[in-house]
LOVO-482656 format. One record per atom (N, C-alpha, C): residue number from 1; residue in three letters; atom name; x, y, z. Coordinates in pm, whole numbers, plus 50000, padded with zeros to 5 digits. Layout:
[NUM ALA CA [X Y Z]]
...
REM end
This chain:
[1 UNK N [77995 34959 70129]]
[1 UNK CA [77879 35014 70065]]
[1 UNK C [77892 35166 70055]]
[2 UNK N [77944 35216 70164]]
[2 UNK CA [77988 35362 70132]]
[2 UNK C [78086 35406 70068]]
[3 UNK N [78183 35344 70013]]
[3 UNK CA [78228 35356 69921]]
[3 UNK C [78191 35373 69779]]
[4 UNK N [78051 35240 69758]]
[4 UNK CA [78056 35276 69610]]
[4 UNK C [77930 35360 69620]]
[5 UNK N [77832 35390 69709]]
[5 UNK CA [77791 35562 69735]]
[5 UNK C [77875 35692 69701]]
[6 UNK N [77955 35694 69731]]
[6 UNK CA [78101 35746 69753]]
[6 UNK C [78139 35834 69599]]
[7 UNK N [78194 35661 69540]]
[7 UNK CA [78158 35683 69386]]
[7 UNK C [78101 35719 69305]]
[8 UNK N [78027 35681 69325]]
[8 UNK CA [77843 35701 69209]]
[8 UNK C [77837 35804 69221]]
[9 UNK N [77830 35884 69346]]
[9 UNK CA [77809 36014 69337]]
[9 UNK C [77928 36120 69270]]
[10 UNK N [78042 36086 69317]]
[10 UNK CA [78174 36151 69200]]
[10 UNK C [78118 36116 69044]]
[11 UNK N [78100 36011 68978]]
[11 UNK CA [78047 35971 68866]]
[11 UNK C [77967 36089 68832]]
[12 UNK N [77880 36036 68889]]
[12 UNK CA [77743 36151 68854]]
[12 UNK C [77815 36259 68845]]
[13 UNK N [77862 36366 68984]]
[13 UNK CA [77884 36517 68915]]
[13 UNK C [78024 36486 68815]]
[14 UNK N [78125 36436 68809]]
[14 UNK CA [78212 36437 68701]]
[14 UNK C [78167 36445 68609]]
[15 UNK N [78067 36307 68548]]
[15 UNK CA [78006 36347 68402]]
[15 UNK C [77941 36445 68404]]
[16 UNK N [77820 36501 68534]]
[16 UNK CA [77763 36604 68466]]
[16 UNK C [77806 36761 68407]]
[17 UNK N [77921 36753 68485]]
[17 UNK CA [78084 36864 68467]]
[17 UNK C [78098 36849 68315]]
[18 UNK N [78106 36747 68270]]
[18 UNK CA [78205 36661 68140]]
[18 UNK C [78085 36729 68070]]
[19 UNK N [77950 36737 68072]]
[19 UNK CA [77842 36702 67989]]
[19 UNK C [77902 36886 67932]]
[20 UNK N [77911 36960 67993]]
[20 UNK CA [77951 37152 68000]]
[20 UNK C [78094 37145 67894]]
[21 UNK N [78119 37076 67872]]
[21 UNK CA [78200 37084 67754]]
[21 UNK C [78243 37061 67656]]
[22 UNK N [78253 37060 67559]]
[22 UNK CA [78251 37040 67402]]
[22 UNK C [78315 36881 67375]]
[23 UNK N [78389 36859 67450]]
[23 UNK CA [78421 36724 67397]]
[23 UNK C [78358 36634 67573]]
[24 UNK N [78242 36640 67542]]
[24 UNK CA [78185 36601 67675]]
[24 UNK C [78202 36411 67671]]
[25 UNK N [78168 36400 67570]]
[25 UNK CA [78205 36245 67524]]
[25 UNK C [78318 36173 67553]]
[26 UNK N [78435 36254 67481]]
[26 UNK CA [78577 36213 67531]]
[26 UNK C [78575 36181 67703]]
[27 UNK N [78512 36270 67738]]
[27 UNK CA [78540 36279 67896]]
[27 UNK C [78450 36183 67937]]
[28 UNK N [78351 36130 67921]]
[28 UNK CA [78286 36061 67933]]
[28 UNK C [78283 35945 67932]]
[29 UNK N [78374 35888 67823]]
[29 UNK CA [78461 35775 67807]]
[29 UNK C [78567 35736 67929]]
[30 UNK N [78656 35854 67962]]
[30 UNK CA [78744 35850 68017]]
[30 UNK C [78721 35812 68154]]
[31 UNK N [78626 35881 68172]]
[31 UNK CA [78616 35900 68318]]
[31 UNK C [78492 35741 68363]]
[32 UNK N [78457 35657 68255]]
[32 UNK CA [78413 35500 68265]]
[32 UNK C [78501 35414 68215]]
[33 UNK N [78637 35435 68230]]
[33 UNK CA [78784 35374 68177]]
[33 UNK C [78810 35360 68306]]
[34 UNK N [78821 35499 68393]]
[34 UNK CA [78882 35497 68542]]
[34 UNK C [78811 35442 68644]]
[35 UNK N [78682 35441 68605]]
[35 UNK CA [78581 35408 68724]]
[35 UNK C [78569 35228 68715]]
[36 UNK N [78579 35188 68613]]
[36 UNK CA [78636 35033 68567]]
[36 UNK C [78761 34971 68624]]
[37 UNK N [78884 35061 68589]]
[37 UNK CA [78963 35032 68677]]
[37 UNK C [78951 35048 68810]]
[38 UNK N [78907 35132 68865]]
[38 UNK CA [78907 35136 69022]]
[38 UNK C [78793 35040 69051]]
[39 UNK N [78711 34993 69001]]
[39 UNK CA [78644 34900 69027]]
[39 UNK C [78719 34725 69043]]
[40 UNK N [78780 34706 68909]]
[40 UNK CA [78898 34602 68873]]
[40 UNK C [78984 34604 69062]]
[41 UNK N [79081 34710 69054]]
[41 UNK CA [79144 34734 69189]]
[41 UNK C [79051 34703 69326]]
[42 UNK N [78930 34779 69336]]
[42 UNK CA [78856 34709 69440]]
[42 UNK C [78815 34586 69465]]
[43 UNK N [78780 34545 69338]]
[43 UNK CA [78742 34399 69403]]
[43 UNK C [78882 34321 69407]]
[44 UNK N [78930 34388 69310]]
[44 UNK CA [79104 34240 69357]]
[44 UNK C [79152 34247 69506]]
[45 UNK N [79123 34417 69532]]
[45 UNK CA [79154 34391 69707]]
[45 UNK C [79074 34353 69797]]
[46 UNK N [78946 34290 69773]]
[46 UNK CA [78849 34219 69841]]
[46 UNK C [78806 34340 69897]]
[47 UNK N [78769 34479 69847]]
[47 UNK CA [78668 34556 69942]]
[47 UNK C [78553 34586 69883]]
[48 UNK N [78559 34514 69747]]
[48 UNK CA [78420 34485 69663]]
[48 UNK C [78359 34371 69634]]
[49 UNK N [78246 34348 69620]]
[49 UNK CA [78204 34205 69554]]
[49 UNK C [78242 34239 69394]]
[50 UNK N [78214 34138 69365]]
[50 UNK CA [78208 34108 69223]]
[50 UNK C [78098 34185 69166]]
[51 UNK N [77973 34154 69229]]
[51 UNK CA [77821 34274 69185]]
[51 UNK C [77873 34332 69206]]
[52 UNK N [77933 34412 69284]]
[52 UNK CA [77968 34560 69338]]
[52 UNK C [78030 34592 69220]]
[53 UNK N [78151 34524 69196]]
[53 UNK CA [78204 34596 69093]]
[53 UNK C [78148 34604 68959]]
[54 UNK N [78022 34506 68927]]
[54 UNK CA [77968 34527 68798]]
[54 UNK C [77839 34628 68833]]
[55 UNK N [77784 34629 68910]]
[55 UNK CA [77684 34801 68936]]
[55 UNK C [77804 34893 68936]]
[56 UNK N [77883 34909 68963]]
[56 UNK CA [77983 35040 68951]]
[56 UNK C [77974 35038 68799]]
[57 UNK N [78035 34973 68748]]
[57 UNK CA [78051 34998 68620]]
[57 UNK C [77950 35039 68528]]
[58 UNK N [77873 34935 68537]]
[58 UNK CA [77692 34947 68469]]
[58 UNK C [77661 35104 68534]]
[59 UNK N [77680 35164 68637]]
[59 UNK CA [77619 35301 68677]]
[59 UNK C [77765 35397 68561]]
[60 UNK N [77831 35378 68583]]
[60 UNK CA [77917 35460 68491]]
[60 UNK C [77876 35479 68363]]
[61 UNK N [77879 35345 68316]]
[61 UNK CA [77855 35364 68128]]
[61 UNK C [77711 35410 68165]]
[62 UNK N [77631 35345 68234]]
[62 UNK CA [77485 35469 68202]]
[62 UNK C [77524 35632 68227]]
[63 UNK N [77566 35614 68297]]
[63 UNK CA [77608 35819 68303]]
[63 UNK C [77668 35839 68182]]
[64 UNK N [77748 35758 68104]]
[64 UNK CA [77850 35789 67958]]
[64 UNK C [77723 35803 67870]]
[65 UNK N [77620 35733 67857]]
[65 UNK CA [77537 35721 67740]]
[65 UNK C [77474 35819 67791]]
[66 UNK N [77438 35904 67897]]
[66 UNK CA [77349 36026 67920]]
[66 UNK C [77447 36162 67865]]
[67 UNK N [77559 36142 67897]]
[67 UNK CA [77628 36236 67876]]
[67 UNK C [77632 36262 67727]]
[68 UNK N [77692 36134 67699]]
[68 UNK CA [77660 36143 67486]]
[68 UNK C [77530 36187 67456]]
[69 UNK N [77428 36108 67518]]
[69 UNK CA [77296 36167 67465]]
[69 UNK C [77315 36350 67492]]
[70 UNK N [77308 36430 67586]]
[70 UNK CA [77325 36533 67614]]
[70 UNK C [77410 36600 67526]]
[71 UNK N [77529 36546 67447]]
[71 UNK CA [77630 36641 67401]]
[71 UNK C [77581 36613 67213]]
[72 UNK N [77506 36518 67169]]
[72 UNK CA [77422 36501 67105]]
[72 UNK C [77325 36582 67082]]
[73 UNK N [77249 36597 67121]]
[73 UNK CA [77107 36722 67187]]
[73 UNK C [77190 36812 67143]]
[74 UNK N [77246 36857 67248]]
[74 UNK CA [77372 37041 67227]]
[74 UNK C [77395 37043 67098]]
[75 UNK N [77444 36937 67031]]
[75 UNK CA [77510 36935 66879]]
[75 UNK C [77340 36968 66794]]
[76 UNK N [77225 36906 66829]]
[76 UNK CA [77160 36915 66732]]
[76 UNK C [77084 37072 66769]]
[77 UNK N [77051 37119 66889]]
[77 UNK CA [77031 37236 66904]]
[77 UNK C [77055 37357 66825]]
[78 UNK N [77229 37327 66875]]
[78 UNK CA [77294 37435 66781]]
[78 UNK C [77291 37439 66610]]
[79 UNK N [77312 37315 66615]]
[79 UNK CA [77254 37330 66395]]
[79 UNK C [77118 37412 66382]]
[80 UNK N [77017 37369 66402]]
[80 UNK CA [76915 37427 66417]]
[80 UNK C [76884 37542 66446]]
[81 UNK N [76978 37611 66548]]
[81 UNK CA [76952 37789 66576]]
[81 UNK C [77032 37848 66476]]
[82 UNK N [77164 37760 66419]]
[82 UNK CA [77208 37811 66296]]
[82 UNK C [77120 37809 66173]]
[83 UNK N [77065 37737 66160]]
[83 UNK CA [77016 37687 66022]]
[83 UNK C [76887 37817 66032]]
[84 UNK N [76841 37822 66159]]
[84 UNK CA [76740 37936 66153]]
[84 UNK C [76761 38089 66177]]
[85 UNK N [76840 38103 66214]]
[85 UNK CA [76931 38235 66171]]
[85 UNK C [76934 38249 66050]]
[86 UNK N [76998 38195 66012]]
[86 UNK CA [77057 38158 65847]]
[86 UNK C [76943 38222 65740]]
[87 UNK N [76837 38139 65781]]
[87 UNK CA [76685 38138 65666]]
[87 UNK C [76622 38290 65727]]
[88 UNK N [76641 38346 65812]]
[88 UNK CA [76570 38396 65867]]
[88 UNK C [76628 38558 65773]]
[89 UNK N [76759 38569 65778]]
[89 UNK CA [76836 38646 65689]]
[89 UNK C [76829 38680 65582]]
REM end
């Protein structure tokens, strides 16, 4: 159980790291590719259940869809302070 504490919490600040950079998505992906596999690896070595390894995962891709949502937002932000600059000129 402390293990996938352990995890979740790397998850969490990784993506929220990932979210600080422009291709926050890519990373976001990536980093619920690895957390899948190490999930896959844990339970084949019996130090996970089967739930275990599907809440790992399910907590990952929710951090991926916050992160997209977030790098989404940033994207629409910035049009908008452009677009109002712009008119404002």
């Amino acid at each position: 159980m402390k293990k996938i504490i352990a995890m979740s919490s790397a998850i969490a600040l990784g993506l929220g790291l990932a979210a600080c950079d422009s291709g926050a998505e890519d990373a976001a992906e990536e980093q619920t590719e690895v957390v899948e596999e190490q999930a896959d690896t844990m339970e084949d070595a019996g130090q996970i259940t089967d739930e275990q390894a599907d809440a790992m995962v399910d907590q990952a891709e929710t951090a991926e869809d916050t992160a997209e949502e977030g790098a989404e937002a940033g994207a629409t932000t910035e049009t908008t302070t452009e677009t109002t600059t712009e008119e404002t000129m």
